[in-house]
C-alpha atoms as one frame of an Amber mdcrd trajectory, in Angstrom:
protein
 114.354  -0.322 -42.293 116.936   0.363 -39.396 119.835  -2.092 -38.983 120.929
  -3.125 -35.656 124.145  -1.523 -33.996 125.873  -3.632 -31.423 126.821  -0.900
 -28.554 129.456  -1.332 -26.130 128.520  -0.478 -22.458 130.327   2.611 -22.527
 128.849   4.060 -25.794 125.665   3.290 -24.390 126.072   4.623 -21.441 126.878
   8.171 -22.887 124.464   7.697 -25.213 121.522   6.993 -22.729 123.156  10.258
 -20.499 123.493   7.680 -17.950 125.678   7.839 -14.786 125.817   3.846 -14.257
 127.088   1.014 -16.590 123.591  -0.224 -18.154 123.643  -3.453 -19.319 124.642
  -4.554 -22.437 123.512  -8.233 -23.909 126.710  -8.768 -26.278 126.097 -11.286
 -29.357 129.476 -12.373 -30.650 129.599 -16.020 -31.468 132.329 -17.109 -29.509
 134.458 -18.796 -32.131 137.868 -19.318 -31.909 140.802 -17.748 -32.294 143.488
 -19.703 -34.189 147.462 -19.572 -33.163 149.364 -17.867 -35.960 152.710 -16.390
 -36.454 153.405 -12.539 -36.429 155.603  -9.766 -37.338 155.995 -10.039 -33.615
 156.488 -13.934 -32.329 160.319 -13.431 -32.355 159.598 -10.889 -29.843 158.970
 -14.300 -27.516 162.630 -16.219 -29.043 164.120 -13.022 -27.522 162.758 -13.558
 -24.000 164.417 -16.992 -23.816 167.713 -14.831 -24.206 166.983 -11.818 -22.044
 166.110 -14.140 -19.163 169.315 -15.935 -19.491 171.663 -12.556 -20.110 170.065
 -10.424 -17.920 168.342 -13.010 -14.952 171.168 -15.481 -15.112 168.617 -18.571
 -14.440 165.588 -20.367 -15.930 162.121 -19.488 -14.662 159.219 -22.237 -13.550
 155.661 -20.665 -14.847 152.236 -22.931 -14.286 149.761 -20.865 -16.902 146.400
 -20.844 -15.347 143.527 -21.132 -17.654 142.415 -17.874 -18.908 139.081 -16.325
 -16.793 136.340 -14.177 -18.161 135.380 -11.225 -16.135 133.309  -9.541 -18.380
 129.865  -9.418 -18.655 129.983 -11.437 -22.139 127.972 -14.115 -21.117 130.249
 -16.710 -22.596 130.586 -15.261 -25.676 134.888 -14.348 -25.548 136.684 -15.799
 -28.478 137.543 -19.395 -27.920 141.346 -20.859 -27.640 142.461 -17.630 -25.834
 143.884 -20.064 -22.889 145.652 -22.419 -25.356 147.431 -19.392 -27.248 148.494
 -18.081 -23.518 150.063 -21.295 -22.794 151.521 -21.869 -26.002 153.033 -18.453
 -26.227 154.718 -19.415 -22.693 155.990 -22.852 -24.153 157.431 -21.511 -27.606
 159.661 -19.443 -25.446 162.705 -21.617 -24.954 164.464 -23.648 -22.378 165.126
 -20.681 -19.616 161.101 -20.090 -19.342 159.975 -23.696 -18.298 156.429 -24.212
 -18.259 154.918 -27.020 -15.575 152.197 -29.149 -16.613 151.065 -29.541 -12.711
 152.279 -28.414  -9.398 153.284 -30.092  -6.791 154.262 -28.213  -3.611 155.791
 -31.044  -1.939 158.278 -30.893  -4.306 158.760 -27.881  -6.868 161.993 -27.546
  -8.551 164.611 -25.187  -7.544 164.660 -21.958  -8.782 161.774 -19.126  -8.870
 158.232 -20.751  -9.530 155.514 -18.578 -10.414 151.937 -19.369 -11.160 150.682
 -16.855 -14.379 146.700 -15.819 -13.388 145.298 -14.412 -16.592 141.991 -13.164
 -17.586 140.007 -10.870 -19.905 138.619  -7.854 -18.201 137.619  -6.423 -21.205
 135.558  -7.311 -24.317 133.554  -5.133 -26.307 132.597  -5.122 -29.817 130.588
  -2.075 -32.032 129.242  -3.001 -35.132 127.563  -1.187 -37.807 126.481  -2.006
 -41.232 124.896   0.464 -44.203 126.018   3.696 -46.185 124.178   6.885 -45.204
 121.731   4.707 -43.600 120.199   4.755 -40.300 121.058   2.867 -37.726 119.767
   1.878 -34.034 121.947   0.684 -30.700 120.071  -1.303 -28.009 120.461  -1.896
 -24.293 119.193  -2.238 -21.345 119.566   0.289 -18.383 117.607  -0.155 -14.902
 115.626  -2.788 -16.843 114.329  -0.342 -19.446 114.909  -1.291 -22.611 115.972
   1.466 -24.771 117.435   2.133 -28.672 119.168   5.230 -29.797 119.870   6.291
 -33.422 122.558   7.229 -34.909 123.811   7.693 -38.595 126.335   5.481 -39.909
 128.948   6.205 -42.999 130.001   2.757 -44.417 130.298  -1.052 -42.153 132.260
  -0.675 -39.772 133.257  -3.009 -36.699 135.977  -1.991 -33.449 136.710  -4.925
 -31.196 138.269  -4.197 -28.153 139.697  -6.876 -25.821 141.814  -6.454 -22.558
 143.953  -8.879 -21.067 145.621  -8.915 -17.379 148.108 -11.310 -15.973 148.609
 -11.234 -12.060 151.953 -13.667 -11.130 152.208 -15.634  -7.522 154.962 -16.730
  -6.300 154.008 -20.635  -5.162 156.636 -20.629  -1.885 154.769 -17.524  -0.274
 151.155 -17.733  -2.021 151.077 -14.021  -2.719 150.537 -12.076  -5.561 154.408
 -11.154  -6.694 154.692  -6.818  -6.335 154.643  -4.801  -9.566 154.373  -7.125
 -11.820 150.736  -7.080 -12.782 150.198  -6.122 -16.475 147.167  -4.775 -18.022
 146.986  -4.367 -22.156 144.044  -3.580 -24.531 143.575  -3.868 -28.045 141.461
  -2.132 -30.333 140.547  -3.691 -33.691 139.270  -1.108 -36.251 137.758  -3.252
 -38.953 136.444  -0.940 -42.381 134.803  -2.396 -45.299 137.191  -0.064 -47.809
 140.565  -1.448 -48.536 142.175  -4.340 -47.199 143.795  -3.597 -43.876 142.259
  -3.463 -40.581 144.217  -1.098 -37.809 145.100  -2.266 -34.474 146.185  -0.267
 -31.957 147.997  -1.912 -28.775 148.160   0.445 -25.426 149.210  -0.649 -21.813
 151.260  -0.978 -19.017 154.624  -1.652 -21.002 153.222  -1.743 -24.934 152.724
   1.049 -27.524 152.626   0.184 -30.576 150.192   0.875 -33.943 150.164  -1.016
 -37.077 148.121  -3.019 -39.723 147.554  -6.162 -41.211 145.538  -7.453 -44.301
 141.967  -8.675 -43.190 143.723 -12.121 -44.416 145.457 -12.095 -41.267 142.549
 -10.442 -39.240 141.305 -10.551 -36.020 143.477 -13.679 -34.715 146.814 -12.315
 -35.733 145.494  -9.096 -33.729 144.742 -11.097 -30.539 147.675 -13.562 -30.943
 150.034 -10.309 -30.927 148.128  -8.660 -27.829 148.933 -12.209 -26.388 152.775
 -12.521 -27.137 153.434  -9.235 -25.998 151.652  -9.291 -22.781 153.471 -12.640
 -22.349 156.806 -11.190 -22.722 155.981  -8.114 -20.592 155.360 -10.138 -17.480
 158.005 -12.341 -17.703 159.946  -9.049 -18.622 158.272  -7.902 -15.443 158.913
 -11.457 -13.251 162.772 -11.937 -14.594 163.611  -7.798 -14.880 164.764  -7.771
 -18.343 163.941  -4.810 -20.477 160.962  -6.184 -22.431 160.499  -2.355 -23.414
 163.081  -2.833 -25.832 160.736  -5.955 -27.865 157.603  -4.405 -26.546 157.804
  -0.986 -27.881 156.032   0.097 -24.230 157.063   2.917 -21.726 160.205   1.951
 -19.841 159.908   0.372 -16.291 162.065   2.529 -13.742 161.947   0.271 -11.399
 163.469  -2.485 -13.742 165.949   0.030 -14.566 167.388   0.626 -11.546 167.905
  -2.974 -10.838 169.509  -3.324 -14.218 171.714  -0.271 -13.294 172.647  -1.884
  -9.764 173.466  -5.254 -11.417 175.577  -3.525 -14.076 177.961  -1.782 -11.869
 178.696  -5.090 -10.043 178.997  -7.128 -13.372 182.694  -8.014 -14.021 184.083
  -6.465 -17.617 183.071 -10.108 -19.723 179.367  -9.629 -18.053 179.038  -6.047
 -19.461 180.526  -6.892 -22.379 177.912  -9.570 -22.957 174.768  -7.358 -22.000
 175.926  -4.625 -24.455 176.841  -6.982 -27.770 173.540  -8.315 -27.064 171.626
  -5.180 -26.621 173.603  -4.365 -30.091 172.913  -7.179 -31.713 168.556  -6.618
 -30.959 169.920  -3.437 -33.636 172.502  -4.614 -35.869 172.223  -8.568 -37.320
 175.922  -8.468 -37.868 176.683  -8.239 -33.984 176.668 -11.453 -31.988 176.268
 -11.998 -28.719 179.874 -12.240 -27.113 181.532 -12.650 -23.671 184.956 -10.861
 -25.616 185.365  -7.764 -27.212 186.061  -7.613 -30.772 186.967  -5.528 -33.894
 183.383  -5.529 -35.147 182.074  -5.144 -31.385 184.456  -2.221 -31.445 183.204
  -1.030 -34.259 179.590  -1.200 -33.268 179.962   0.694 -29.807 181.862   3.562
 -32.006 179.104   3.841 -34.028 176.238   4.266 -31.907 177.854   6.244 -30.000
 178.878   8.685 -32.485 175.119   8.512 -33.123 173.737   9.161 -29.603 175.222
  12.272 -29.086 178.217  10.013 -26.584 182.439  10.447 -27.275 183.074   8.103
 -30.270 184.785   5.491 -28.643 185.258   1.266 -27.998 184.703   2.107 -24.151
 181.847  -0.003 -21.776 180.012   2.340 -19.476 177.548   2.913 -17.462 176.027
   5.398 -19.844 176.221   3.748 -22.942 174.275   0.624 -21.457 171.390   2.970
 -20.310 171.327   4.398 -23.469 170.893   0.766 -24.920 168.058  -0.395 -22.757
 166.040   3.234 -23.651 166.695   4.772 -19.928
């Protein structure tokens, strides 16, 4: 007997050698996705630092409720919105989150309003060794199955998540800082580890987690790191650096601008922090010192730079990945 193989619309699509999306009747059950901590969650403690070292002032963020625009029918994991909005509110004191808005009187300051939604949700299932196995859709209202032949159970989730900031004062859309990331969740019945894969506008990264941890921990890290991204994106701090993502030139030049006006205690501060994302033993410091000193020498000497205690231009771009 032929199991069942749940196709996404773009495997079917190939599949039925068609030029149009056909239409694909996914059956996930919609449950929820629960908010746990990562390898990655301090990646959001950072932001609270980044915004107030690199942006100088707190941020005001109202998190819309996340939207589905897919064709899922309902059927997107559940809790998405509360993980948005509490990945916004573990952030810290420079990122404050409104509960309402009230344009007669919004505090002082840049206010944004965070529009998120899924664009993308797909899941591919199949079950059976060296057994048969059968996709279904539905293209132009014919309904239509195509075999295939299937190794072991296997599933790949794949989920997409955009946020699109406004700035409240002006009611538009804030320029370049829309963010678009997508996960893919490859999920095999040998071993114990499931493989994500995260790819985007500013993330790039590849790992694994025990099937303990699982799908949530997947989602809850596509969520952080978007999170960080646009604010990243919103308060131009290299999020790069935490994200693992391509760097942002435009972000870059501002940073390089800023840097050249920053007085020597500024600098100073941006580089022992930049240092300290590296080396534990570095703090954060307005005020050079011997193990600051120390620290500059070294990476330095390391990154192919003269071996010595001195600030510069080159040495911070080097720090931020430019």
């Amino acid at each position: 007997m032929k199991k069942i193989i749940k196709l996404s619309t773009v495997v079917v699509a190939i599949l039925f050698g068609a030029c149009a999306a056909p239409e694909i009747n996914l059956s996930q059950d919609g449950g929820e996705i629960t908010a746990v901590k990562t390898n990655y969650t301090n990646a959001l403690k950072n932001v609270n630092s980044m915004v107030a070292i690199f942006n100088g002032q707190p941020i005001n963020v109202y998190v819309n409720k996340i939207t589905d625009e897919t064709a899922s029918g309902g059927k997107l994991p559940k809790n998405i919105s509360t993980i948005v909005q509490s990945s916004f509110n573990s952030i810290g004191r420079n990122i404050i989150t409104m509960s309402a808005i009230n344009t007669k009187k919004l505090p002082k300051g840049s206010v944004f309003i965070i529009k998120g939604a899924i664009t993308e949700f797909d899941l591919i299932e199949a079950s059976g060794s060296g057994v048969d196995a059968a996709g279904q859709g539905t293209y132009n209202g014919q309904q239509g199955t195509i075999d295939a032949s299937l190794d072991r159970e296997s599933k790949v989730t794949k989920l997409a998540i955009t946020f699109n900031p406004v700035n409240i004062r002006t009611g538009n859309f804030v320029p370049r800082t829309s963010t678009k990331n997508k996960i893919t969740i490859n999920q095999e019945s040998s071993g114990n580890e499931l493989a994500f894969s995260i790819l985007g506008s500013g993330i790039g990264i590849n790992n694994a987690l025990t099937k303990a941890q699982g799908v949530h921990s997947s989602i809850t890290i596509l969520i952080e790191l978007s999170v960080v991204e646009v604010l990243g994106r919103l308060a131009k701090y290299p999020y790069w650096v935490l994200t693992g993502g391509s760097v942002n030139q435009d972000i870059v030049a501002h940073l390089k601008t800023r840097f050249l006006r920053d007085n020597l205690s500024r600098k100073i501060q941006k580089v022992s922090y930049l240092l300290s994302l590296q080396n534990s033993k570095i703090k954060p410091t307005g005020m050079m010192n011997s193990d600051l000193k120390q620290a500059i020498i070294q990476y330095k000497s390391t990154h192919g730079m003269s071996a010595n205690d001195i600030i510069d231009t080159r040495l911070y771009m080097s720090l931020i990945g430019a």
